[in-house]
ROGUMAR-239071 format. One record per residue: x, y, z of N, C-alpha, C in turn; residue number from 0. Coordinates in steps of 0.05 Angstrom, whole numbers, plus 5000, padded with zeros to 4 digits. Atoms other than C-alpha are relative to their C-alpha. Example, Ala and Ser with C-alpha at 12.3 -4.5 7.8 and 13.67 -1.06 7.14 Angstrom:
@n_xx=5018, n_yy=4976, n_zz=5000, ca_xx=5246, ca_yy=4910, ca_zz=5156, c_xx=5018, c_yy=5024, c_zz=5000, pos=0
@n_xx=4984, n_yy=4976, n_zz=4999, ca_xx=5273, ca_yy=4979, ca_zz=5143, c_xx=4985, c_yy=5022, c_zz=5014, pos=1
END
This chain:
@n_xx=4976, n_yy=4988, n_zz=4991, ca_xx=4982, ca_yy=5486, ca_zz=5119, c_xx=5018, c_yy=5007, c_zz=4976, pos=0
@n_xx=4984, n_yy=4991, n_zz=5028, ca_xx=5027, ca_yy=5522, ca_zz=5065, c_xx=5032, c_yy=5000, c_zz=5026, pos=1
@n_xx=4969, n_yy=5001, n_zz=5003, ca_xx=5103, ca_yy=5517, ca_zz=5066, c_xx=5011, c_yy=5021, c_zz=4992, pos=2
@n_xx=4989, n_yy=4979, n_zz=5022, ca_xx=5145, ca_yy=5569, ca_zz=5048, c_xx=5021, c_yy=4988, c_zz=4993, pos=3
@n_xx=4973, n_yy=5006, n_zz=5023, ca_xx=5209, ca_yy=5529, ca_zz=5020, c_xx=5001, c_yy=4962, c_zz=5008, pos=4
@n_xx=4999, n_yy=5038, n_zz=4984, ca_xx=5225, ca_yy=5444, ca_zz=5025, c_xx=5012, c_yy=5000, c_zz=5020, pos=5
@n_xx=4995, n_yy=5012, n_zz=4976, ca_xx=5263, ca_yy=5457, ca_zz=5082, c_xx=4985, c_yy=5007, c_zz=5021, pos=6
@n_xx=5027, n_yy=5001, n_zz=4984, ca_xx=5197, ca_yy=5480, ca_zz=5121, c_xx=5002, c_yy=4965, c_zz=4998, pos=7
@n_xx=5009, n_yy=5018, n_zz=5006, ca_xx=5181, ca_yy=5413, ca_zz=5099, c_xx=5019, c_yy=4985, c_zz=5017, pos=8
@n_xx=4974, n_yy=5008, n_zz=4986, ca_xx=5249, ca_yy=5379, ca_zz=5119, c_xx=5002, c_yy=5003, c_zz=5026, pos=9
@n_xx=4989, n_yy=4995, n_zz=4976, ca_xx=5250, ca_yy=5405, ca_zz=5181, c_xx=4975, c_yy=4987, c_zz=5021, pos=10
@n_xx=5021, n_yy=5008, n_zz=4985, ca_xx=5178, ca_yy=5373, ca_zz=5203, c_xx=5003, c_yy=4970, c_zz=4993, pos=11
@n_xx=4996, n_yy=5027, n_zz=5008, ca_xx=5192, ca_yy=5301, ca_zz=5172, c_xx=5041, c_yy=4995, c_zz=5010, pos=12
@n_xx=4979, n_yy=4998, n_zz=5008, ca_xx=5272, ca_yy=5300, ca_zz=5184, c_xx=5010, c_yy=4964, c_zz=4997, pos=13
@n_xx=4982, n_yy=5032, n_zz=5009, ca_xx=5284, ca_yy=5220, ca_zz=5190, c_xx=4992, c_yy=4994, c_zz=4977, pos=14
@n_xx=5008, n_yy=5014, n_zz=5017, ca_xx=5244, ca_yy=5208, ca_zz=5132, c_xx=5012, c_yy=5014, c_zz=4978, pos=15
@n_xx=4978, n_yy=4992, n_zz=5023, ca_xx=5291, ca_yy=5252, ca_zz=5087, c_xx=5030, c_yy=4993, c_zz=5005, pos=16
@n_xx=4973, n_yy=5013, n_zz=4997, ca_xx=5348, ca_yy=5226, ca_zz=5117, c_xx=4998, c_yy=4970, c_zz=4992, pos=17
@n_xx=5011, n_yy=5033, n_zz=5005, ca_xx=5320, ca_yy=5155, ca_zz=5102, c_xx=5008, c_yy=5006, c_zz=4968, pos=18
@n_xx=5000, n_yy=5001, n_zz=5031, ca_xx=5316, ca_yy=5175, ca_zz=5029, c_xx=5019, c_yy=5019, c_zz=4987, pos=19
@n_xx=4976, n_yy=4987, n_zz=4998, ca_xx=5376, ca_yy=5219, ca_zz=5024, c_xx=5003, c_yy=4993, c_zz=4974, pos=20
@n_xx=4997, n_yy=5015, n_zz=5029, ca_xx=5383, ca_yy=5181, ca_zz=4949, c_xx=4993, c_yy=5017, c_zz=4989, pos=21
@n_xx=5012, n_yy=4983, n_zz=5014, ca_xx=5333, ca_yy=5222, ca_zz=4920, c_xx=4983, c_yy=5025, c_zz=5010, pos=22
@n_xx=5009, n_yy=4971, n_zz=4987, ca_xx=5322, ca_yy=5298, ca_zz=4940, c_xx=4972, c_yy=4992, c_zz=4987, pos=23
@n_xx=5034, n_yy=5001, n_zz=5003, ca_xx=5248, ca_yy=5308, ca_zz=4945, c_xx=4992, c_yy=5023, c_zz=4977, pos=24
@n_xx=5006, n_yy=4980, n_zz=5016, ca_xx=5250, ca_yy=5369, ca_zz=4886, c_xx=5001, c_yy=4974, c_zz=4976, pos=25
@n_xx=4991, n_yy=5016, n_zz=5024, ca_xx=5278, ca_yy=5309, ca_zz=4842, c_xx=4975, c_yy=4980, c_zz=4989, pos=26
@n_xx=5026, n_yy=5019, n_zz=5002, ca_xx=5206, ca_yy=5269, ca_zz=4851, c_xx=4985, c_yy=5009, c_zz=4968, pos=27
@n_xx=5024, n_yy=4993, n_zz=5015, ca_xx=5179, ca_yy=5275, ca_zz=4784, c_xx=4972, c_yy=4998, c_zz=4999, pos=28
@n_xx=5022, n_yy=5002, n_zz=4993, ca_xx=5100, ca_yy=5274, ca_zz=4772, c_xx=4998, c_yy=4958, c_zz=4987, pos=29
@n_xx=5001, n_yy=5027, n_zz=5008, ca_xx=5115, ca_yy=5203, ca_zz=4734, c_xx=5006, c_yy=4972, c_zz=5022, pos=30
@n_xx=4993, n_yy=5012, n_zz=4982, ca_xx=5160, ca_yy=5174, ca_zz=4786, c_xx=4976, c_yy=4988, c_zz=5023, pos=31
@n_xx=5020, n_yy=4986, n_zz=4977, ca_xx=5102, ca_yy=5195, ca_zz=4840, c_xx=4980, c_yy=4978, c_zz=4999, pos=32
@n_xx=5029, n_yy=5010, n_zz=5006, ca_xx=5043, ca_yy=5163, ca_zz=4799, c_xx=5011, c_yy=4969, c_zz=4991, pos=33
@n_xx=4992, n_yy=5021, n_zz=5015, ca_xx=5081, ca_yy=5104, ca_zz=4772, c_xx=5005, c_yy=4985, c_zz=5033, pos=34
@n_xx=4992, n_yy=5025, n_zz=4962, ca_xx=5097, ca_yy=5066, ca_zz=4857, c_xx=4971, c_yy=4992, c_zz=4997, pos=35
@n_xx=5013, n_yy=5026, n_zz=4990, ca_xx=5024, ca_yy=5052, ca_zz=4856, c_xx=4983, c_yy=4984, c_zz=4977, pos=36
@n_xx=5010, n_yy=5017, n_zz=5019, ca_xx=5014, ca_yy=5024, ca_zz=4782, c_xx=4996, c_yy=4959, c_zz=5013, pos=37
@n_xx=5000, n_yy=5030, n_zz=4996, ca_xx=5023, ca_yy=4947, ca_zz=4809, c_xx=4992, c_yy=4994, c_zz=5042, pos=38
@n_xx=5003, n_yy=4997, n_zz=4967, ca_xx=5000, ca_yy=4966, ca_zz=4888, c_xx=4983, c_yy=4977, c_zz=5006, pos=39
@n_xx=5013, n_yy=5019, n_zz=4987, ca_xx=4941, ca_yy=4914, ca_zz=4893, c_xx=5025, c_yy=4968, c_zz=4990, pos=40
@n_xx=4985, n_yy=5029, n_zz=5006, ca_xx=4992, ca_yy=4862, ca_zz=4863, c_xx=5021, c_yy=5003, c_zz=5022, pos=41
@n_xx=4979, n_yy=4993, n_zz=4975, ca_xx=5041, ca_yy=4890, ca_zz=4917, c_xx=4988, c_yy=4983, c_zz=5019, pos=42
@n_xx=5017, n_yy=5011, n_zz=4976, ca_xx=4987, ca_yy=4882, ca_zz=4968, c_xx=4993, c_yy=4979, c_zz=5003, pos=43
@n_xx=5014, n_yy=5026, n_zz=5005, ca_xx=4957, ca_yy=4814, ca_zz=4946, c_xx=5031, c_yy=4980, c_zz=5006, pos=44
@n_xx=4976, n_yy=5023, n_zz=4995, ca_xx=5032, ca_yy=4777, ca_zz=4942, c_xx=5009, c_yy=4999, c_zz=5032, pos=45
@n_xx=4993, n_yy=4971, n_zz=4974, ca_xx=5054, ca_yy=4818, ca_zz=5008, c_xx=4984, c_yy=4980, c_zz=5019, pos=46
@n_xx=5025, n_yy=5008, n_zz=4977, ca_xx=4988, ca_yy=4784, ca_zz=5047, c_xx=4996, c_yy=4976, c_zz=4988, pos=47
@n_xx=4999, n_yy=5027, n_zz=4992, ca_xx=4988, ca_yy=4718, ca_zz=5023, c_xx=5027, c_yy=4990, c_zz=5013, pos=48
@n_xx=4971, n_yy=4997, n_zz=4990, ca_xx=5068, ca_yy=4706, ca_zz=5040, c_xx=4990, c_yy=5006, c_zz=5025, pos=49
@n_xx=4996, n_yy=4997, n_zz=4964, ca_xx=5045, ca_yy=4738, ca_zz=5110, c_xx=4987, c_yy=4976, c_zz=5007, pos=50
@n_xx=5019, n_yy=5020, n_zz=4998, ca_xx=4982, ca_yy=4698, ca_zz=5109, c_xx=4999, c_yy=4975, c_zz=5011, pos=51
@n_xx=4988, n_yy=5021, n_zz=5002, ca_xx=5021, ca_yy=4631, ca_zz=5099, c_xx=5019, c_yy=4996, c_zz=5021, pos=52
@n_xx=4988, n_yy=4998, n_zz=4977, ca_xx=5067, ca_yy=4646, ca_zz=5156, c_xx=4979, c_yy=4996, c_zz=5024, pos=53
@n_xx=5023, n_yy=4999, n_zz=4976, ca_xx=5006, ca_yy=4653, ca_zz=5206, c_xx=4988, c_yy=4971, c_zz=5004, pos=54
@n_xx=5019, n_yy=5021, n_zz=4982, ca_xx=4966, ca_yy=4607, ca_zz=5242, c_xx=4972, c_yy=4996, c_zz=4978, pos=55
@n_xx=5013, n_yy=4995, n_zz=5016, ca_xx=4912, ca_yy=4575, ca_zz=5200, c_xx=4965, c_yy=5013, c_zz=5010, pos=56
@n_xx=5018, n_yy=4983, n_zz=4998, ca_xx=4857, ca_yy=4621, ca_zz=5199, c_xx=4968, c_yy=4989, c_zz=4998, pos=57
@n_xx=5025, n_yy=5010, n_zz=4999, ca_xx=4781, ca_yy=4587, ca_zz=5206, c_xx=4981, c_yy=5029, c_zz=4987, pos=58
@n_xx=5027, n_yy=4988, n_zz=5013, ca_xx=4716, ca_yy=4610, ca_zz=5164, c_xx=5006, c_yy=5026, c_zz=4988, pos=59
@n_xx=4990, n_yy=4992, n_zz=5017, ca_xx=4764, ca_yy=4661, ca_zz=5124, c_xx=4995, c_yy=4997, c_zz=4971, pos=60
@n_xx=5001, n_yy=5008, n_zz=5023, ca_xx=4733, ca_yy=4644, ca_zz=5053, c_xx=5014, c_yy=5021, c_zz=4983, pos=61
@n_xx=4988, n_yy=4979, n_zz=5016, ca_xx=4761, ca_yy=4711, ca_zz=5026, c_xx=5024, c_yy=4993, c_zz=4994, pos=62
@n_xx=4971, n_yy=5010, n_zz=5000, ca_xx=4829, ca_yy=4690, ca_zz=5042, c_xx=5001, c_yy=4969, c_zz=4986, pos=63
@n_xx=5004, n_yy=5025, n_zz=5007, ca_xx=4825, ca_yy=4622, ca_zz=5028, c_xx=4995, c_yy=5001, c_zz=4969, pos=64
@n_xx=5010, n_yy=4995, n_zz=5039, ca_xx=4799, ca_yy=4644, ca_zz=4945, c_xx=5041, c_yy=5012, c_zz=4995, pos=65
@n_xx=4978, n_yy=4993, n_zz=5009, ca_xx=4865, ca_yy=4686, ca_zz=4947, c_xx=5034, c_yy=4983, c_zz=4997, pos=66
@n_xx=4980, n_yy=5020, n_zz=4996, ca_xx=4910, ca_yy=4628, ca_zz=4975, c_xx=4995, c_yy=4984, c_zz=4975, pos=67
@n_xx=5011, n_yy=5022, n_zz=5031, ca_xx=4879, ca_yy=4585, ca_zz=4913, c_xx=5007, c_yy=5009, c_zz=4982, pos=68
@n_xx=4991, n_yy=4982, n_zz=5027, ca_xx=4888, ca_yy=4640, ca_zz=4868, c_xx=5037, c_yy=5007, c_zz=4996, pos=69
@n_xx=4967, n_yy=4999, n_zz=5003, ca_xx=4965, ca_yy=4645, ca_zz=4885, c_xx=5007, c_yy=4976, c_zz=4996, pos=70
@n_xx=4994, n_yy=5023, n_zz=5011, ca_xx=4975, ca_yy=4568, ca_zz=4878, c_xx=4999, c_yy=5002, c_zz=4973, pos=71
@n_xx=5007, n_yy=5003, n_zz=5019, ca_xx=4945, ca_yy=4566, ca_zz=4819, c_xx=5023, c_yy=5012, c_zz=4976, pos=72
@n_xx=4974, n_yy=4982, n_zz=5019, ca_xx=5007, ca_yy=4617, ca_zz=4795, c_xx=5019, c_yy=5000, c_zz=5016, pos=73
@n_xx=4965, n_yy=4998, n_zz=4983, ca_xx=5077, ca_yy=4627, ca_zz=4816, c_xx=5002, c_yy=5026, c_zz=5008, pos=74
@n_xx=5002, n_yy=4968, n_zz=4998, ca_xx=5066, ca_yy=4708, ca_zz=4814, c_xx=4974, c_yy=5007, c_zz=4993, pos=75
@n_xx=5036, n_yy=4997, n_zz=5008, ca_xx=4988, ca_yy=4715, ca_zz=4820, c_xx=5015, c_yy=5035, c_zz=4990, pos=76
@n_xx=5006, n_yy=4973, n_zz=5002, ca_xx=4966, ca_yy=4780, ca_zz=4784, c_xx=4986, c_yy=5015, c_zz=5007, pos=77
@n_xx=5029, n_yy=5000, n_zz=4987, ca_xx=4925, ca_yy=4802, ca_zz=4838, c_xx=4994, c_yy=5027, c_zz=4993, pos=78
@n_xx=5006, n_yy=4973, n_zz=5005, ca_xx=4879, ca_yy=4869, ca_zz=4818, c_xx=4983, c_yy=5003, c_zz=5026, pos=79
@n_xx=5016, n_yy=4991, n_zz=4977, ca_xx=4831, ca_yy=4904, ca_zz=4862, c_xx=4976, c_yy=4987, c_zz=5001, pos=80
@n_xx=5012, n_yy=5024, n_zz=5001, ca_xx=4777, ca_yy=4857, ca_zz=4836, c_xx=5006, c_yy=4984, c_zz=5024, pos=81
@n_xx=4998, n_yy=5021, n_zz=4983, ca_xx=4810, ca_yy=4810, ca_zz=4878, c_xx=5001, c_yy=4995, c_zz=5034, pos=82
@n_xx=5003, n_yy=4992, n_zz=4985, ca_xx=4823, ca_yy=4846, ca_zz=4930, c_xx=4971, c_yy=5008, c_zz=5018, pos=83
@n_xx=5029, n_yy=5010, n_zz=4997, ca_xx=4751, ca_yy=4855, ca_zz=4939, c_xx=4981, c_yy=4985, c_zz=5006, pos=84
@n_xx=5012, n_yy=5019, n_zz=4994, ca_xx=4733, ca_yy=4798, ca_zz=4941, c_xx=5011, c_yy=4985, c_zz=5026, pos=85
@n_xx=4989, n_yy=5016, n_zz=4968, ca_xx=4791, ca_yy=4778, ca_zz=5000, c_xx=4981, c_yy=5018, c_zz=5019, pos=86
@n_xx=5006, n_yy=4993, n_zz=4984, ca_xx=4747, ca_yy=4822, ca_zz=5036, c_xx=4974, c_yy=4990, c_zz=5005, pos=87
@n_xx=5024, n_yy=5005, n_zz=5007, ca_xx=4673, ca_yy=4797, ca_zz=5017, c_xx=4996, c_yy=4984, c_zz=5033, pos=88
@n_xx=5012, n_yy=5014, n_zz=4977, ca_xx=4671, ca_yy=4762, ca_zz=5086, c_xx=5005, c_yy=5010, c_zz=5029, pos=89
@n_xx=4994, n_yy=4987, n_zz=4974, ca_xx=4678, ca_yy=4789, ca_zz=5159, c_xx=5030, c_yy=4988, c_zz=5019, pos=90
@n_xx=4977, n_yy=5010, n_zz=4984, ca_xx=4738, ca_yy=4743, ca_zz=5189, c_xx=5029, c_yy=5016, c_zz=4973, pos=91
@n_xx=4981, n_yy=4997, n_zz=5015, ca_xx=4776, ca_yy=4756, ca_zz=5118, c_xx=5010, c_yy=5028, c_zz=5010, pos=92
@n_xx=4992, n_yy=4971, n_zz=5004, ca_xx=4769, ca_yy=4830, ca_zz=5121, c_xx=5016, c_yy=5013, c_zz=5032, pos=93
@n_xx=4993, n_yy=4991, n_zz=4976, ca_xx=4790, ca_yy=4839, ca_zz=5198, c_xx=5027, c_yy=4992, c_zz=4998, pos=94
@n_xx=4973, n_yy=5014, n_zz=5004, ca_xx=4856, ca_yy=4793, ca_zz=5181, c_xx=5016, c_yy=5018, c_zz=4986, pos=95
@n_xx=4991, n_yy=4984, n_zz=5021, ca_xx=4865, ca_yy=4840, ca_zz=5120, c_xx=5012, c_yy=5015, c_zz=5006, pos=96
@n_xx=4993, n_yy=4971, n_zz=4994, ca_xx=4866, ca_yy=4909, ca_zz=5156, c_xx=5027, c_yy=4996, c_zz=5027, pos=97
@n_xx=4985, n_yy=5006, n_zz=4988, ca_xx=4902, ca_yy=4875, ca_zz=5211, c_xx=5035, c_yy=4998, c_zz=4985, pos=98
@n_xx=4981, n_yy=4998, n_zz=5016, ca_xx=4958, ca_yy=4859, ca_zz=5152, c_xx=5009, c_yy=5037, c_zz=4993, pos=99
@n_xx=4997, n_yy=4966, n_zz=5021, ca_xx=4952, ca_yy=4933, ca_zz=5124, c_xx=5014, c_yy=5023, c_zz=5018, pos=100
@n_xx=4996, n_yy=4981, n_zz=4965, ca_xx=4955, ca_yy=4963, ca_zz=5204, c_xx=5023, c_yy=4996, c_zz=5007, pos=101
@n_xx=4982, n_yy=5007, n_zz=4978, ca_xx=5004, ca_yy=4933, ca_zz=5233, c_xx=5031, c_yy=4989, c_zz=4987, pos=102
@n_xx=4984, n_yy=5021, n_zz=5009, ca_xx=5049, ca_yy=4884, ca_zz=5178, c_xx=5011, c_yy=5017, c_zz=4974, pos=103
@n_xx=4997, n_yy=5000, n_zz=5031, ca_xx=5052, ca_yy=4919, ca_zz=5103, c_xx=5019, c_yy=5025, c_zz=5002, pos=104
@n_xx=4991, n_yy=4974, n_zz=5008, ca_xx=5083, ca_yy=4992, ca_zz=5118, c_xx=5027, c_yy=4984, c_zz=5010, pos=105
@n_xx=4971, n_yy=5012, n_zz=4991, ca_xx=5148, ca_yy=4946, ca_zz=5160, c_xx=5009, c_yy=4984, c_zz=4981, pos=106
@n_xx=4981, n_yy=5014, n_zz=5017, ca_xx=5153, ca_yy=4904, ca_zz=5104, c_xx=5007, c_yy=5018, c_zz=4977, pos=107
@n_xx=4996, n_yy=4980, n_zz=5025, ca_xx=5148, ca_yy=4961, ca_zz=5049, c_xx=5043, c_yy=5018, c_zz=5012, pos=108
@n_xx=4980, n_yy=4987, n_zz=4994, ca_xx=5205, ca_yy=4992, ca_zz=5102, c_xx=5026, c_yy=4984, c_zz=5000, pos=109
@n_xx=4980, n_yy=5018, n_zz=4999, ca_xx=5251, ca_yy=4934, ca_zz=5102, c_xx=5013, c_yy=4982, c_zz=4973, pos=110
@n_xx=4995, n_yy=5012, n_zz=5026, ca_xx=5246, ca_yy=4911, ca_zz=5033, c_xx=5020, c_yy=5015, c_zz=4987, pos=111
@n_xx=4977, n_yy=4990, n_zz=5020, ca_xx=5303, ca_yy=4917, ca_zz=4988, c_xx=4993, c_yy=5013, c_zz=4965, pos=112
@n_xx=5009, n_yy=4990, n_zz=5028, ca_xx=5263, ca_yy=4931, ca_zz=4924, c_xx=4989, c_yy=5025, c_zz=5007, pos=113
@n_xx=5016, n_yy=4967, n_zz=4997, ca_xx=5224, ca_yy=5000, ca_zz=4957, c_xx=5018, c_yy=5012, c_zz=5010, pos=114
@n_xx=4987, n_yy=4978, n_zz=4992, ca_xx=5265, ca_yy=5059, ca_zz=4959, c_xx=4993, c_yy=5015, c_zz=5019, pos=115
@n_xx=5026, n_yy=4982, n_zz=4984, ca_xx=5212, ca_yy=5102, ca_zz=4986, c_xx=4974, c_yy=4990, c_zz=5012, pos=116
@n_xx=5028, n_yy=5006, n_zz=4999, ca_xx=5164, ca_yy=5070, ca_zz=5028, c_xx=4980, c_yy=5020, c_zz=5008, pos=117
@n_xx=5019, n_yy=4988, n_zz=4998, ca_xx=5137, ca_yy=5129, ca_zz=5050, c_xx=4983, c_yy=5014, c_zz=4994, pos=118
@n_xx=5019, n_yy=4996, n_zz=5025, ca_xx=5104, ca_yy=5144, ca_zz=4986, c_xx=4980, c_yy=4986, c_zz=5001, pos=119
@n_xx=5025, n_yy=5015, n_zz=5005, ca_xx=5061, ca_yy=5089, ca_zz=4996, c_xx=4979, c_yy=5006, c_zz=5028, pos=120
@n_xx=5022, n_yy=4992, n_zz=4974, ca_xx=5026, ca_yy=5116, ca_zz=5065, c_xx=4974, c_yy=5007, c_zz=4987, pos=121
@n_xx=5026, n_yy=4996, n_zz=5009, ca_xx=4971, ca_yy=5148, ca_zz=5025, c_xx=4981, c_yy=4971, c_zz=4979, pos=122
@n_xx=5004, n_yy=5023, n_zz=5006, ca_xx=4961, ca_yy=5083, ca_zz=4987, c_xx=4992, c_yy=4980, c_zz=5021, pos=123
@n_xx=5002, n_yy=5019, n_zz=4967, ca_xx=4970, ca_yy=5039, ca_zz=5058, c_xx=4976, c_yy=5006, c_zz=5010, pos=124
@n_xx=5031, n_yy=4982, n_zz=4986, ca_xx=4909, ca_yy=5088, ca_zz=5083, c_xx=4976, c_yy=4996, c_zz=4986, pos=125
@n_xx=5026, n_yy=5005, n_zz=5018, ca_xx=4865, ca_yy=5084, ca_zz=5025, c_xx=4995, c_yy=4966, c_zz=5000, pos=126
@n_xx=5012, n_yy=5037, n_zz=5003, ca_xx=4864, ca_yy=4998, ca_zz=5022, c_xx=4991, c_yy=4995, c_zz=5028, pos=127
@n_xx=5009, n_yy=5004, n_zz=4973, ca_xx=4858, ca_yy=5005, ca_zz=5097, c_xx=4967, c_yy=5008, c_zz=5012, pos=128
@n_xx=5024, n_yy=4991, n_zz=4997, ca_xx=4794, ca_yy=5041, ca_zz=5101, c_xx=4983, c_yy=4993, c_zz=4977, pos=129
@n_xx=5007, n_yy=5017, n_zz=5032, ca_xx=4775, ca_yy=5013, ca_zz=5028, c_xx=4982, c_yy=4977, c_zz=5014, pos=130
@n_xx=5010, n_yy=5026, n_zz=4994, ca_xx=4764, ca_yy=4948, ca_zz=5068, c_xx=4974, c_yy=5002, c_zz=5015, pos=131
@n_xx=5035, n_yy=5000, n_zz=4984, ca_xx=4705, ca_yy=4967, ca_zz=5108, c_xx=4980, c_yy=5003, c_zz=4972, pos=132
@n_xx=5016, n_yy=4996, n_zz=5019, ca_xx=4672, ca_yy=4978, ca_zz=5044, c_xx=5016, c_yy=4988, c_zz=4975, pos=133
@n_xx=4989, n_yy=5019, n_zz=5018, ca_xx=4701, ca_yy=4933, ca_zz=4992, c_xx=4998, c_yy=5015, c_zz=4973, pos=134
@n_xx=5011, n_yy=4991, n_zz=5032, ca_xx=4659, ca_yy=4963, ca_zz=4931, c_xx=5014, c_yy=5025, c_zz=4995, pos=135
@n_xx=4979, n_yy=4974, n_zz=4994, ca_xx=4697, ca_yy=5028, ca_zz=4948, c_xx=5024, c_yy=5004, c_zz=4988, pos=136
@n_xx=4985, n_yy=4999, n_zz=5009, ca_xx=4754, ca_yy=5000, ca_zz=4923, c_xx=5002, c_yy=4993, c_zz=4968, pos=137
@n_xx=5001, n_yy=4997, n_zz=5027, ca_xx=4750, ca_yy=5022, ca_zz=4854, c_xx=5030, c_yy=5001, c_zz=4979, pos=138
@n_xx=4976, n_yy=4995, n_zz=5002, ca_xx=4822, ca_yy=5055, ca_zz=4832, c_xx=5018, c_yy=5001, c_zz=5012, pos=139
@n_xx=4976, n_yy=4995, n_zz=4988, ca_xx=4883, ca_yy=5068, ca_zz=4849, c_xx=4999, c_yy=5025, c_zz=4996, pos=140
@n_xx=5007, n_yy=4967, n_zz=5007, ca_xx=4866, ca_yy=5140, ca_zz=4816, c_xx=5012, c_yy=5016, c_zz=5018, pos=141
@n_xx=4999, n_yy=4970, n_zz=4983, ca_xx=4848, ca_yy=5176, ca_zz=4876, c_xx=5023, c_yy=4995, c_zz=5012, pos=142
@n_xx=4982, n_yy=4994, n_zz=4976, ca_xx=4905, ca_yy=5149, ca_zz=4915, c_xx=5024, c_yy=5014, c_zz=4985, pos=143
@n_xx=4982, n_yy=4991, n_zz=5013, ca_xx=4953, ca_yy=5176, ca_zz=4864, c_xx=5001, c_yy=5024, c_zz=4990, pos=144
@n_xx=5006, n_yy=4972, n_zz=5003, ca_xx=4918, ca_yy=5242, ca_zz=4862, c_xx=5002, c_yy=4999, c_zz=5025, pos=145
@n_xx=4996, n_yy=4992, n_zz=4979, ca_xx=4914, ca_yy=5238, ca_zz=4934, c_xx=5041, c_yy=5015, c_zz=5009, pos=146
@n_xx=4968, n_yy=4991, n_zz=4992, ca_xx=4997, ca_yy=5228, ca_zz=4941, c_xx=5014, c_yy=5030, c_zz=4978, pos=147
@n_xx=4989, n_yy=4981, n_zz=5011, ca_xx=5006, ca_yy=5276, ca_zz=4880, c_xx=4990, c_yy=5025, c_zz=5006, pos=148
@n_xx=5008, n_yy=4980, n_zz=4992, ca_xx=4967, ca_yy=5330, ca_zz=4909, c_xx=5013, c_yy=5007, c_zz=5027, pos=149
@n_xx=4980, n_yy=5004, n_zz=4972, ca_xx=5008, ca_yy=5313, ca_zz=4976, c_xx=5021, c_yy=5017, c_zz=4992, pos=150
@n_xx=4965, n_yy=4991, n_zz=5007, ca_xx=5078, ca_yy=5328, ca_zz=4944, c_xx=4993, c_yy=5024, c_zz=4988, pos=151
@n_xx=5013, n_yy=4969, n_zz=5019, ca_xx=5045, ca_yy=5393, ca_zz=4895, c_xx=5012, c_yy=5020, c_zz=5028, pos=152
@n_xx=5007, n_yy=4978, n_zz=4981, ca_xx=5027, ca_yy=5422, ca_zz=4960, c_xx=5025, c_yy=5008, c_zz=5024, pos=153
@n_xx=4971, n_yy=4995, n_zz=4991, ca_xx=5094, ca_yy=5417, ca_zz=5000, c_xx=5014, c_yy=5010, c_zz=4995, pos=154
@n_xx=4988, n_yy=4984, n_zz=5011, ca_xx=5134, ca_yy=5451, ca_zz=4953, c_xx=4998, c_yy=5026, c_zz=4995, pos=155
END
């Protein structure tokens, strides 16, 4: 679908520019854009143990259970997609995961006081969500940051 000006655009999204009213959407540089999902699996990894730990304890979870070890072990794990990977390596982990990703990660991205823009991270949220059926899949962050920057290109 082509646009002919941002307020085409504006006028099909309107709460989510009034949400972000801070920063006009022409003002998005390509750095700004690519730079939200430099630290995304460390987002996601802190994000989902913190929920994790709130929940009910979870049986025959070993995926989870490596990542709960691996955040003890530190005060601010540095979780990568490696790790991520591996919270999925088992069938109870990975259903808990996407359940986190579905239903829990885009309300806390929207309520948090450190994200301006959560709805930059939707194409990110989408890619770890379908990532998880296939673990090995999740390679980069790359495509999701060609995905969202090919998103915003094409709107304008």
């Amino acid at each position: 679908m082509e646009y002919e000006s941002n307020s085409d655009v504006q006028e099909l999204f309107p709460l989510i520019f009034e949400q972000n009213s801070k920063i006009p959407f022409q003002q998005f540089n390509k750095f700004q854009r690519i730079d939200i999902y430099k630290n995304f699996p460390k987002l996601i990894g802190n994000s989902f143990v913190k929920w994790i730990n709130k929940q009910k304890e979870i049986q025959g979870a070993i995926g989870i259970q490596k990542l709960i070890k691996q955040r003890k072990e530190s005060k601010q794990a540095n979780f990568k997609i490696k790790d991520l990977q591996e919270l999925c390596s088992d069938e109870a982990s990975k259903q808990v995961f996407q359940e986190f990703i579905l239903d829990e990660f885009f309300l806390k991205l929207i309520h948090s006081n450190k994200i301006e823009d959560s709805f930059s991270y939707v194409a990110g949220i989408s890619n770890y969500y379908s990532a998880a059926q296939e673990p090995e899949k999740m390679k980069s962050n790359y495509l999701t940051r060609q995905l969202f920057t090919d998103l915003l290109n094409n709107t304008h």
